[in-house]
N, C-alpha and C positions, 0 to 999 in steps of 0.2 A: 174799822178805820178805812177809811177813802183817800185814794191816792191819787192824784190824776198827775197824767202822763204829760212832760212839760218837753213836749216837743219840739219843730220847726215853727209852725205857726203861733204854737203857746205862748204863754209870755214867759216863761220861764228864759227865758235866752237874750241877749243884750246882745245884738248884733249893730253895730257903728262902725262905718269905715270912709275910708278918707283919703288924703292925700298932705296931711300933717305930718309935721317929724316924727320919729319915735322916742320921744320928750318934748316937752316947753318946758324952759325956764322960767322959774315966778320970780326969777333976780332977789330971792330973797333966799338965804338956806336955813333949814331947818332942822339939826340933828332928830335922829330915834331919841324917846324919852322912854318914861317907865311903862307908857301901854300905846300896842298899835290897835285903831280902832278901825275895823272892816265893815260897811256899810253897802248896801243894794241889794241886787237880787241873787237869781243863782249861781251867775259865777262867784259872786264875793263868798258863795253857803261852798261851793265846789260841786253841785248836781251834776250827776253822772244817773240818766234815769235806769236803764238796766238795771246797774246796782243797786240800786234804789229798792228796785223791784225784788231780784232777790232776795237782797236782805232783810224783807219784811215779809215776802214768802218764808222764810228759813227759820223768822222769829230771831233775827241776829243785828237788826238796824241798832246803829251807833253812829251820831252824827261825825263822831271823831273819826268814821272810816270813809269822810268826804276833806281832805284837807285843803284841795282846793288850791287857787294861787298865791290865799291868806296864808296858811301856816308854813307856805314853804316860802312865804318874802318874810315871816316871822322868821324863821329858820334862817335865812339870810345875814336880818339885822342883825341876828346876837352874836356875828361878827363885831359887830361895833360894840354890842351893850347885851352880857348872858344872859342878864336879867330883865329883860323886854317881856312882860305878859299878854299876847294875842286876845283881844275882845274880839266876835265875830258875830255881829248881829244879821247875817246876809238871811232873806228871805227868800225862798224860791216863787218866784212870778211878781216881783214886788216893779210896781212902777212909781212915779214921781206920783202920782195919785194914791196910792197904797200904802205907802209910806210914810204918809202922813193920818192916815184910819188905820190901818188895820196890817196884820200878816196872816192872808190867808191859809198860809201851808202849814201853821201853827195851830191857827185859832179854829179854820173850817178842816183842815183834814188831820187836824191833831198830830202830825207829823213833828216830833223834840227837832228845834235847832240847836248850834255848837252853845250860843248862849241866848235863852229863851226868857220870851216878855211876853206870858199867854195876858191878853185883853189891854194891851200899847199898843200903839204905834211906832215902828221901829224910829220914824223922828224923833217921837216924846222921850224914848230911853237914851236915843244919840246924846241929847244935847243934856237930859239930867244925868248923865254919865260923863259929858265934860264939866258939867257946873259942878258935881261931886271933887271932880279931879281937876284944880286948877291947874293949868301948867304943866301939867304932868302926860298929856297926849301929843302923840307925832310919833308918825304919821297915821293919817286919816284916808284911808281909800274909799272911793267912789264911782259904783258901775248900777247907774242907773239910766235912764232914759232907751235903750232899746225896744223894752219890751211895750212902750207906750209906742212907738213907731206901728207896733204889728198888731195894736188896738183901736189904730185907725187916727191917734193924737194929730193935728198937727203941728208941724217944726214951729209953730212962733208960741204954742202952747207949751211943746216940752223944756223950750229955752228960756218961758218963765218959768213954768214951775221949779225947771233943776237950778238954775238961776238965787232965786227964793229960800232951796231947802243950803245950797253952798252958801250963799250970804248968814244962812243962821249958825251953821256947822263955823263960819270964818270966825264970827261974832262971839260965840261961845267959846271958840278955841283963837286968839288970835295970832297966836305964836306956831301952831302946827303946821307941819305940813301937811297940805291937800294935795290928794294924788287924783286925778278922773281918768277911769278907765273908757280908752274911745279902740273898739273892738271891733275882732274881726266879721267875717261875711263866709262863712260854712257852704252858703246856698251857689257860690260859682258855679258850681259844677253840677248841682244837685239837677237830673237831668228830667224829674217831672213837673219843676216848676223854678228852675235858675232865676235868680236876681242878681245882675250885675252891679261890682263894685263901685260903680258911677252913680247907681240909685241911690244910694246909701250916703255919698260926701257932705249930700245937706243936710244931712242928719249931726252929722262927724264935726259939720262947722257950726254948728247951732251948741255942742255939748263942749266944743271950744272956746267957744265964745261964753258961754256959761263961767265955764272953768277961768276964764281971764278976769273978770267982774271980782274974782277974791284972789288974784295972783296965785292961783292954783296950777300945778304941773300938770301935765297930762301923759296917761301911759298908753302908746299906739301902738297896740298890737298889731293891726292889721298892716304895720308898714313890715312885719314877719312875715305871720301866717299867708298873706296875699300879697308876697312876693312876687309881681310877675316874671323876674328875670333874679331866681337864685344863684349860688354858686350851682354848676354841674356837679352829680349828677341830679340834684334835686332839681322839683318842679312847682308850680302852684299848687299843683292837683297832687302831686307827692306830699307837699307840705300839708295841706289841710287833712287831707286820711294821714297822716302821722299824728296831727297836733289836734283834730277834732275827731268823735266818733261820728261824721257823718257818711263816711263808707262802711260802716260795720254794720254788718245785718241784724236787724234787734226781732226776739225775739217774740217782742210785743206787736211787732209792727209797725209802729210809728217810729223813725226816723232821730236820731237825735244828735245835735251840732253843737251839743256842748263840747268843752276840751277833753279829751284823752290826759291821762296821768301825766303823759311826757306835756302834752298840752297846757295843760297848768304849773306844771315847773317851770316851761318856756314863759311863760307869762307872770310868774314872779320873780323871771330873768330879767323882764322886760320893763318890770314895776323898780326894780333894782336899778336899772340903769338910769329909769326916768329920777329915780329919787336923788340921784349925786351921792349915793351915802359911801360907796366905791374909796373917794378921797379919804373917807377916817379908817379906812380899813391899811395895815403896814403895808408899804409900796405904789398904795391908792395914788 
């Protein structure tokens, strides 16, 4: 079985950042129902590549030990509703192109996702997994378009295609809430090839402007994790080596900017806030 390592450059990583709130408002609310549906690539799977790697050296891999910022914003809602059951289709390396062929880390490296479609497209299960389930989905998250930035796409390409794949996800679902994840920027600091946060906004306003075309929220991490001016005594560069592992020495070698455990809690803190769902909780 073949693993590949979904590092900085990889696609595995969905890096968008901006200078958007940490929410938009779709002026429309949409309670939790009976399933939350997680959609993209590896943030929505929770990739953590290290781990990855052990646990399939050790003979011990179980998708369910990547939870990700899905099952701890599931964990969340069942404030509102105990009975909420987490669907989690996230692909690792999956872009607005991929997503509608194929899931590589499934289908070419045989790698089990949380919930797996070998020879779909994670599209094709999205939408016949709402047409299955009328009415019954909300909310619906969305973290794609990154990984197509570091594939060379560009912006007026990825703001169709993601454009496109939300308009069908609206269409199929029209009562749901749409959340899009617009993410952080791991590489400030990364000191052998830094990409500053200003590189990145036309990226941020392109997956916004997506997200507006279906009155879709959006969850902005990066108004966290790239914090330029925290509370003391934190920093940006504290904040990101807490919230991403991209200070932690891998023993592979390659580099990886995905979130840290605390990292993805932080961010289905973040998915929580974006969502409103706060108000149905006692005292909200």
């Amino acid at each position: 079985m073949r693993i590949r390592l979904l590092g900085l450059a990889a696609a595995g990583l969905a890096v968008v950042v901006g200078t958007t709130p940490a929410s938009a408002d779709s002026g429309k609310f949409n309670p939790p129902k009976q399933y939350y549906l997680s959609l993209g690539d590896s943030l929505a799977f929770g990739y953590q590549q290290d781990k990855l790697i052990a646990e399939f050296t050790a003979g011990t891999y179980s998708p369910s030990d990547f939870p990700g910022y899905t099952y701890a914003f599931g964990d969340l809602m069942r404030a509102v509703d105990p009975g909420l059951t987490v669907v989690d289709y996230g692909c690792p390396g999956e872009t607005t192109i991929s997503f509608t062929t194929a899931c590589s880390f499934q289908d070419v490296d045989g790698v089990p996702l949380h919930d797996g479609y070998p020879g779909r497209s994670q599209e094709s299960v999205a939408l016949g997994f709402l047409r299955a389930h009328p009415g019954q989905v909300s909310p619906i998250t969305v973290s794609l378009g990154g990984n197509d930035f570091f594939a060379g796409s560009s912006l007026a390409d990825i703001q169709t295609r993601l454009t496109r794949i939300l308009r069908e996800l609206r269409a199929a679902a029209p009562d749901a809430e749409i959340i899009v994840l617009l993410s952080y920027n791991p590489l400030t600091f990364y000191v052998p090839a830094p990409v500053t946060d200003a590189a990145f906004s036309a990226l941020n306003g392109v997956m916004g402007a997506a997200a507006a075309t279906v009155g879709a929220r959006t969850a902005n991490v990066f108004a966290v994790f790239n914090n330029p001016n925290p509370a003391p005594p934190a920093t940006e560069l504290s904040n990101i080596c807490m919230w991403t592992l991209i200070c932690t020495p891998s023993p592979s070698g390659v580099p990886d900017g995905h979130a840290t455990d605390l990292g993805y809690q932080k961010m289905a803190d973040i998915f929580w806030e974006a969502s409103g769902y706060s108000r149905l909780t006692p005292g909200g």
